[in-house]
Structure formats: structure tokens, C-alpha cells
KOLPA-972499 format. One record per residue (C-alpha): residue in three letters; x, y, z. Coordinates in steps of 0.1 Angstrom, whole numbers, plus 5000, padded with zeros to 4 digits. Example, Ala and Ser with C-alpha at 12.3 -4.5 7.8 and 13.67 -1.06 7.14 Angstrom:
<sites>
ALA512349555078SER513749895071
</sites>
This chain:
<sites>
UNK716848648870UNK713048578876UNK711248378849UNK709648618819UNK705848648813UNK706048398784UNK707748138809UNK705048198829UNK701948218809UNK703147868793UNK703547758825UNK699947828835UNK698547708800UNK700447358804UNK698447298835UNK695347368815UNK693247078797UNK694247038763UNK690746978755UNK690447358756UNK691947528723UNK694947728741UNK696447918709UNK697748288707UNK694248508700UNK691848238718UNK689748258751UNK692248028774UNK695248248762UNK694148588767UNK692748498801UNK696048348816UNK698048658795UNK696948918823UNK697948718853UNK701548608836UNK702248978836UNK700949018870UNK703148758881UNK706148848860UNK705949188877UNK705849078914UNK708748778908UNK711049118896UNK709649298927UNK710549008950UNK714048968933UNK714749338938UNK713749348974UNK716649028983UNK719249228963UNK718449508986UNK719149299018UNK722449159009UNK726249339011UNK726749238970UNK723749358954UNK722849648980UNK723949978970UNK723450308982UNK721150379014UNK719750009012UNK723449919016UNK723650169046UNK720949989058UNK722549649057UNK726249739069UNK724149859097UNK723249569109UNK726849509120UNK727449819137UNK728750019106UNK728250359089UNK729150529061UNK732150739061UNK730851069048UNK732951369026UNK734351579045UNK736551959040UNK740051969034UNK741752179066UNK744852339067UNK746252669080UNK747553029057UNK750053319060UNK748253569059UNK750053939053UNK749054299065UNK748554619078UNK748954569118UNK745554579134UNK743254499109UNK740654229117UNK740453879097UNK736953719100UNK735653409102UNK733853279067UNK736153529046UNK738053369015UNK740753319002UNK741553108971UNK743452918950UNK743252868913UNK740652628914UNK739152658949UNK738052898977UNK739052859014UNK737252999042UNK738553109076UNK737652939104UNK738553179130UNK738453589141UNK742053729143UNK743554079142UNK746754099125UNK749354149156UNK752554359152UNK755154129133UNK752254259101UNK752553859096UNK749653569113UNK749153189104UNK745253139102UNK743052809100UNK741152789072UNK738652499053UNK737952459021UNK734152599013UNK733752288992UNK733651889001UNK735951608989UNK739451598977UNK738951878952UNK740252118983UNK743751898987UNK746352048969UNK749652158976UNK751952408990UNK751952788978UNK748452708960UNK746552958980UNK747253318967UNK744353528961UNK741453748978UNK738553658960UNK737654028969UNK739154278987UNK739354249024UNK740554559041UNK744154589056UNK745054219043UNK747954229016UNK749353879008UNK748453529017UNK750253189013UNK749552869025UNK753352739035UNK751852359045UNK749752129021UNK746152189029UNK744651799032UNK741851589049UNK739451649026UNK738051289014UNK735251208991UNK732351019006UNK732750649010UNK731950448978UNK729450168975UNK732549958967UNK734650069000UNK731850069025UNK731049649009UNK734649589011UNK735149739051UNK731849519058UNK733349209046UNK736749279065UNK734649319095UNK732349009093UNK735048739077UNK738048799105UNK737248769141UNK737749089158UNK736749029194UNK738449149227UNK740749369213UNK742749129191UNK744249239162UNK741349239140UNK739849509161UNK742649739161UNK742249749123UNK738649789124UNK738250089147UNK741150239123UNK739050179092UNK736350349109UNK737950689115UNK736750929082UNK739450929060UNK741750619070UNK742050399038UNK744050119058UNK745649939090UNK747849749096UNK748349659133UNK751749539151UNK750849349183UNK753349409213UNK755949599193UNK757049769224UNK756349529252UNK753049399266UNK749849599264UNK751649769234UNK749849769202UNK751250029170UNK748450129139UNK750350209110UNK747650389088UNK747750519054UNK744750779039UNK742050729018UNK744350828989UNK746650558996UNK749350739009UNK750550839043UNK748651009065UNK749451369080UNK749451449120UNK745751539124UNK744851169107UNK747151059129UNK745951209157UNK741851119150UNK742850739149UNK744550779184UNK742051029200UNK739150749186UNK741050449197UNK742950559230UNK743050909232UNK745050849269UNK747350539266UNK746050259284UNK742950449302UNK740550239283UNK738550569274UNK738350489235UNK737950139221UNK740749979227UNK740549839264UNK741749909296UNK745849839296UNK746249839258UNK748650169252UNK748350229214UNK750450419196UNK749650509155UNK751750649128UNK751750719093UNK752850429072UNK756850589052UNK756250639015UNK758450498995UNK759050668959UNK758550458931UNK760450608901UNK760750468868UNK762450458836UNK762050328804UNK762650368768UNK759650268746UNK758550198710UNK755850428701UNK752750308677UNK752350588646UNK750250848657UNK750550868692UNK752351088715UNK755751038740UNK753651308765UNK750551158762UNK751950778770UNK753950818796UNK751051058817UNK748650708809UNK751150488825UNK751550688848UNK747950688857UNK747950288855UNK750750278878UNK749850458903UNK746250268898UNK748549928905UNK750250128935UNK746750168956UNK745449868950UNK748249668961UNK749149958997UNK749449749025UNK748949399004UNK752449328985UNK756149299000UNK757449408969UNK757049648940UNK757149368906UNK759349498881UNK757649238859UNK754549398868UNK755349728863UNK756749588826UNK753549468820UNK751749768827UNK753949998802UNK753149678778UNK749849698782UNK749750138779UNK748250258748UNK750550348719UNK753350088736UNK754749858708UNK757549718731UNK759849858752UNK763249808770UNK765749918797UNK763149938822UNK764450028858UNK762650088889UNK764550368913UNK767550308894UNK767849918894UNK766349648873UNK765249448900UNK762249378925UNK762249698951UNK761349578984UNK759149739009UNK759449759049UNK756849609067UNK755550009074UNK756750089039UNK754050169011UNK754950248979UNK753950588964UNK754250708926UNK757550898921UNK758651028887UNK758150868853UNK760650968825UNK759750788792UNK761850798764UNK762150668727UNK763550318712
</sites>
């Protein structure tokens, strides 16, 4: 932090003949007072400029500017994508930018059909709105936000996904700092998990170097949520990467055939039995831990071996309301649950119950 104006203004007055009467109110003091504040004003401008050139104290587009400088960009929101049933009288046209909805979103088509003779058509659609808000699950989409002609029913059978927030401050500094501290050259390792983390909507890598041979190289990817990622993440990290195995025509280079898959979710489902401070509530507890679990569960995806039962103790310890609690068990056992080396572990059910 830069020196303030009364730093400074003593500063200049000590370098002033004491013969001269330097006290608050006189000549000396009120002439140095005006450049102090000067000063003080251009050492804060000159402090705020350096935080804008460096990764830890840049944010927004002054950090765009410096992750730039290493060849990378911001990973923008994008619209969730999925597909619909769609019921109704045969022949009757469904066009693109009509809605559909669920309870707390609207979906727009995305092409031009006419219903065919089976009275039954499966329809892309995208959510009219940006970020995860349009991700939700299957049998969510059920209404006609107004009538369209000759359409009866509409489902959406598969979860509608991809839609992903816009890259934080905090994500884009840590993906800049993964590139610049390992050494990804000539399509080691390092590179593989860079150009994954640079697909829109990848929240992870983790690359397995000649797990089929020579020239073989597998991504396992998870998604920005922390969990695994469906077949069109899938298939954006391989079309980015090698879209034809071993062609060279992505980044990876020529004789590398890379295959990617979703990293397997593993359920983590606990139980517990807990003594409750007065005034609070079983419901409202257990949905808090469950909230700090799943928390612990993204930060550690791709980092930790194991799921810590004395962790997850810890955590129900820690929960507000929680006195003490006992017979905690993690999918059934009271013990450490392991994880696979393309295992992550997702948040299951919690079932909290009274001491």
C-alpha cells in the first residue's frame, strides 16, 4: 500500500530547513500540503496500474488482458442444449424460436419440423437463457408458454445440460497458473490437459499417457460442475483435440490417437445420527451439510485417492446446529471409500437422524 499524504508531506517538510517555522497553519506547511496530495494520488494510481498487470491482483477484462499474454481466453456462458418429445396432430409445423418451458425456464427450438405420422417427434431445443439455470433434469419440460397450433404434449425424456456460467475471475487465474507452472510442450502430458481445460465447459483433465499402446493418449474429463461429462462434452474435447485419430488436424500432433471419456461417478452416500443444538431444525441441518459436502466433493474431483471419512466427520462437526454426532458411515461402511484412478466422487443421498 502506497505511503499516505501525511507520510508524504512530512517527508517533504523534513527535507526543509528547520530554520523555517514548519507547523500545521504556517506558510512551509500549506505549500508542501497540495503537492503531498498530488503525490499521494499518483503513488495509488501507479499501484493500481501493477495490480492490473499481474494474474493475482488482475480481475476482470484487465485479467483477460494478462492471461492473454499466454495464449488464453476466457471461457464464456454458454446455453444449455438438449432435445424434447414433442406430441401432436400429424402435419402440423414446429418452428424454430418457438417455446416450450419448464417451471422455471423457457426452451427454444432450434430447428423447423412437421410432425410426421407416428403423431410423435424428438426436437432440439436451447435454453433462451445463459448459464446453468437451463440444466435441469428429466421430465422438467412440460408446458407451451402459449398455444402453438396442432402441438399437444411435450417432455424432455434426457437431461437438458451444457449450459455453464462464464468463467470466474478465480477459474480463468487458476487455468493460467496450470498453464505457466507445468511444462506443456510437444504434446506431453501437460498439453493434453491444457487443450482439455480450454474446451467451454471442461472443469478438469486428467491425461493417461499410452494406455493403449504407443501414440495412445486417453482424457478423462469431468464438467464445470464437477461431475461427469455427457457425450457432446465428450465429443467437443475430441473434435478440439483430434477430431480424426492420429491425423494431427487438432492439437494434439501427428500420430497421437486420443481417445476422451467421461470420468465414472461414484455416489457418495452418508449416514449419520446427530445431536441437535435447541432451536434448530433435523431438515434444515442435514440440507447445510449437504451443501458443505458436496462443496468438499468439487474441490477435491480429480485431487484425492480417497473420500476421508474423518473429513466428512469433520464437516457434519463443523455444520450449524451440530452438537456431536455418531455412527457416521459413508456408503454403508465406516471406513475410507476409495476412488479409481477415473473415479470422482459425486454427492449421493444424505439421511440425518437424531441422537
Amino acid at each position: 500500500m502506497s505511503d499516505s499524504r501525511a507520510v508524504i508531506q512530512a517527508r517533504l517538510l523534513s527535507n526543509i530547513s528547520d530554520e523555517y517555522n514548519k507547523s500545521e497553519g504556517e506558510f512551509m506547511y500549506d505549500a508542501e500540503k497540495p503537492v503531498a496530495i498530488e503525490l499521494e494520488n499518483a503513488y495509488t494510481e501507479i499501484e493500481g496500474v501493477l495490480d492490473k498487470r499481474f494474474a493475482e491482483t488482475a480481475a476482470g477484462k484487465d485479467l483477460d488482458k494478462v492471461v492473454k499474454d499466454v495464449g488464453l481466453t476466457r471461457k464464456l456462458t454458454t446455453q444449455s442444449i438438449g432435445k424434447v418429445t414433442i406430441t401432436g396432430v400429424v402435419g402440423s409445423p414446429i418452428n424454430k424460436g418457438e417455446l416450450v418451458a419448464s417451471d422455471s425456464v423457457s426452451f427454444e427450438f432450434t430447428e423447423t419440423l412437421v410432425i410426421p405420422e407416428s403423431g410423435i417427434i424428438d426436437v432440439s431445443v436451447k435454453c433462451v437463457k445463459y448459464g446453468e439455470v437451463g440444466n435441469i433434469p428429466v421430465g422438467t419440460i412440460k408446458y407451451f408458454p402459449k398455444t402453438l397450433s396442432g402441438l399437444q404434449k411435450v417432455i424432455n425424456k434426457e437431461a437438458i445440460s451444457n449450459g455453464y456460467n462464464e468463467e470466474t475471475d478465480e477459474e480463468l487465474r487458476k487455468r493460467y497458473y496450470a498453464k505457466i507452472q507445468t511444462p506443456a510442450t510437444s504434446g506431453n502430458k501437460y498439453h493434453y490437459r491444457n487443450w482439455a481445460l480450454e474446451v467451454t465447459g471442461v472443469g478438469d483433465a486428467r491425461v493417461v499417457p499410452l494406455w493403449a499402446g504407443n501414440g495412445t493418449v486417453k482424457v478423462v474429463i469431468i464438467n464445470a460442475n464437477k461431475t461427469g461429462a455427457d457425450k457432446t462434452l465428450v465429443d467437443s474435447v475430441k473434435k478440439y483435440i483430434d477430431p480424426v485419430d492420429g491425423m494431427g488436424e487438432g492439437q494434439a500432433p501427428i500420430g497421437a490417437t486420443v481417445t476422451v471419456v467421461s470420468a465414472i461417478e461414484k455416489a457418495i452416500n452418508i449416514t449419520a445420527n446427530v445431536s441437535i443444538t435447541n432451536g434448530f431444525n433435523l431438515g434444515i441441518i442435514q440440507t447445510t451439510f449437504k451443501t458443505l459436502v458436496l462443496e468438499h466433493l468439487q474441490s477435491i474431483s480429480f485431487n484425492a485417492s480417497y473420500i476421508s471419512i474423518a473429513k466428512i466427520g469433520k464437516i457434519l462437526l463443523s455444520t450449524e446446529g451440530v452438537m456431536d454426532y455418531s455412527d457416521l458411515k459413508i456408503n454403508g461402511a465406516i471406513s475410507n471409500i476409495n476412488l479409481a484412478d477415473e473415479e470422482i466422487a459425486v454427492m449421493g443421498n444424505v439421511n440425518l437422524g437424531v441422537m
